[in-house]
C-alpha positions as CSV (number, residue, x, y, z in Angstrom):
1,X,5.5,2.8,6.0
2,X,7.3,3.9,9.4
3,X,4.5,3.2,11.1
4,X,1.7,0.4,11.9
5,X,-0.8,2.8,11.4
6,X,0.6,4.4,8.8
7,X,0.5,1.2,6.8
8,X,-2.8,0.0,7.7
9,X,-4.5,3.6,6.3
10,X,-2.8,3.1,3.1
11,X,-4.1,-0.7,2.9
12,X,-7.4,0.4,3.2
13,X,-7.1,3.2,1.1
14,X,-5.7,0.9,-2.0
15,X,-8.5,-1.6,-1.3
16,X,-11.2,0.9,-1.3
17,X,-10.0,2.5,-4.6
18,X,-10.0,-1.0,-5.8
19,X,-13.5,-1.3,-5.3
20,X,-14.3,1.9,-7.1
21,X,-12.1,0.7,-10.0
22,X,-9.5,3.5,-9.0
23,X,-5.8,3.0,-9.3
24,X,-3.4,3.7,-6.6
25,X,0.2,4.0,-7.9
26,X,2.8,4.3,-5.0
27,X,6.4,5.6,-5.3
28,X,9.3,4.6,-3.6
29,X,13.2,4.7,-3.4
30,X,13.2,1.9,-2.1
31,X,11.0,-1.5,-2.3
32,X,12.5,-2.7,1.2
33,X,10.0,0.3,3.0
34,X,7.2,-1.7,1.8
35,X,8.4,-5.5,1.9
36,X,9.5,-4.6,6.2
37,X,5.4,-4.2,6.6
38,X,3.1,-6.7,7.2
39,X,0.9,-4.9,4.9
40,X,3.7,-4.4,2.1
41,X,2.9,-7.1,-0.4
42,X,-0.9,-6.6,-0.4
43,X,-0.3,-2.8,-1.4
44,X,2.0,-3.5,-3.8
45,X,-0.5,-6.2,-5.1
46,X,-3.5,-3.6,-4.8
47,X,-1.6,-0.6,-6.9
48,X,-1.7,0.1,-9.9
């Protein structure tokens, strides 16, 4: 998540898996590297 683009690849990635009833479980050490991205909340919302 250090990166715009970074984030955007894995928001599309989680809601393509999504569509193919695959789960995407992402691991952090900390929540705050997701919740700084504008695309944060929708992966955490898209993962498994």
């Amino acid at each position: 998540m250090q990166t715009e683009d970074g984030a955007s690849f894995l928001y599309g990635l989680v809601k393509r898996a999504r569509k193919y009833w695959l789960g995407v479980t992402t691991i952090t050490q900390d929540v705050s590297d997701f919740m700084r991205s504008d695309y944060g909340q929708p992966i955490i919302n898209n993962s498994s």
